[in-house]
N, C-alpha and C positions, 0 to 999 in steps of 0.2 A: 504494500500500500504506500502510495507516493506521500511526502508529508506536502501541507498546504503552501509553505513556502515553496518548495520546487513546482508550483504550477504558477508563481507571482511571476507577473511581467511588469517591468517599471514604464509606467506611464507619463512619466514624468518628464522627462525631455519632448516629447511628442507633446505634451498641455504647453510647454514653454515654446515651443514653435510657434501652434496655433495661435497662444494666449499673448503672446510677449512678455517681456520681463514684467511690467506691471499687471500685465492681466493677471499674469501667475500668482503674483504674491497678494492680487488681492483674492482671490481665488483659496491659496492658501489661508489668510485670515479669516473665511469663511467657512472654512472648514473648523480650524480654532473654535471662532466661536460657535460653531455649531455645537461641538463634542465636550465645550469647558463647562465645568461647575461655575453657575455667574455668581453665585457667592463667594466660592473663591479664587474666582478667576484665572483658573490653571483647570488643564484635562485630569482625572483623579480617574483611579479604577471604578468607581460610582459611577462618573460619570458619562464615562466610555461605553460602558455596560448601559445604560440607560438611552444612550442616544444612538448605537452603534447601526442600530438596525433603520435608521437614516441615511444611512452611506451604504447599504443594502449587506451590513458584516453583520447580522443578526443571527446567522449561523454559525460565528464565530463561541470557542467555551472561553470559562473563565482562566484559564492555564492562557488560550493563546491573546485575551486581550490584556491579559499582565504581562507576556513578552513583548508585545506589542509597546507599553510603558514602559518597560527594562532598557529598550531597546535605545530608546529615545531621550531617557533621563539622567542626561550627561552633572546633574547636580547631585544626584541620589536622593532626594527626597518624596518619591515616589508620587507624584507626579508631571504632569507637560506644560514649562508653559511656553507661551507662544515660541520663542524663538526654538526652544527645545523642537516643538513640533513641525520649525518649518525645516530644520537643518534634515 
């Protein structure tokens, strides 16, 4: 069985094509704030879990939306926040 990661393709330089460099990053801040906790103004495992199925990862478990924050949280405080999320 293939893991989920080896089926990801980065779509990321094809959005910055189309989008341009500002379309991107506001595109990125949209995302942001789509998935952060507005009370604490950072993405949190909560809140990931709760919005994820907006960005259509609603199939995603709880193991892969916490590597998902591991992945990202160059501070270690287990949370995203924006810049964390756009790097």
């Amino acid at each position: 069985m293939a893991s989920p990661q080896s089926n990801f393709q980065d779509l990321l330089p094809t959005m910055a094509d189309k989008l341009g460099g500002d379309g991107l990053i506001g595109e990125l801040c949209n995302g942001f704030n789509l998935l952060m906790d507005p009370t604490k103004g950072v993405i949190t495992f909560e809140s990931l879990k709760r919005n994820s199925a907006l960005l259509g990862l609603q199939d995603l478990g709880d193991d892969d939306l916490r590597s998902m924050l591991q992945e990202g949280d160059f501070d270690g405080d287990g949370a995203l926040n924006q810049m964390e999320f756009c790097v």
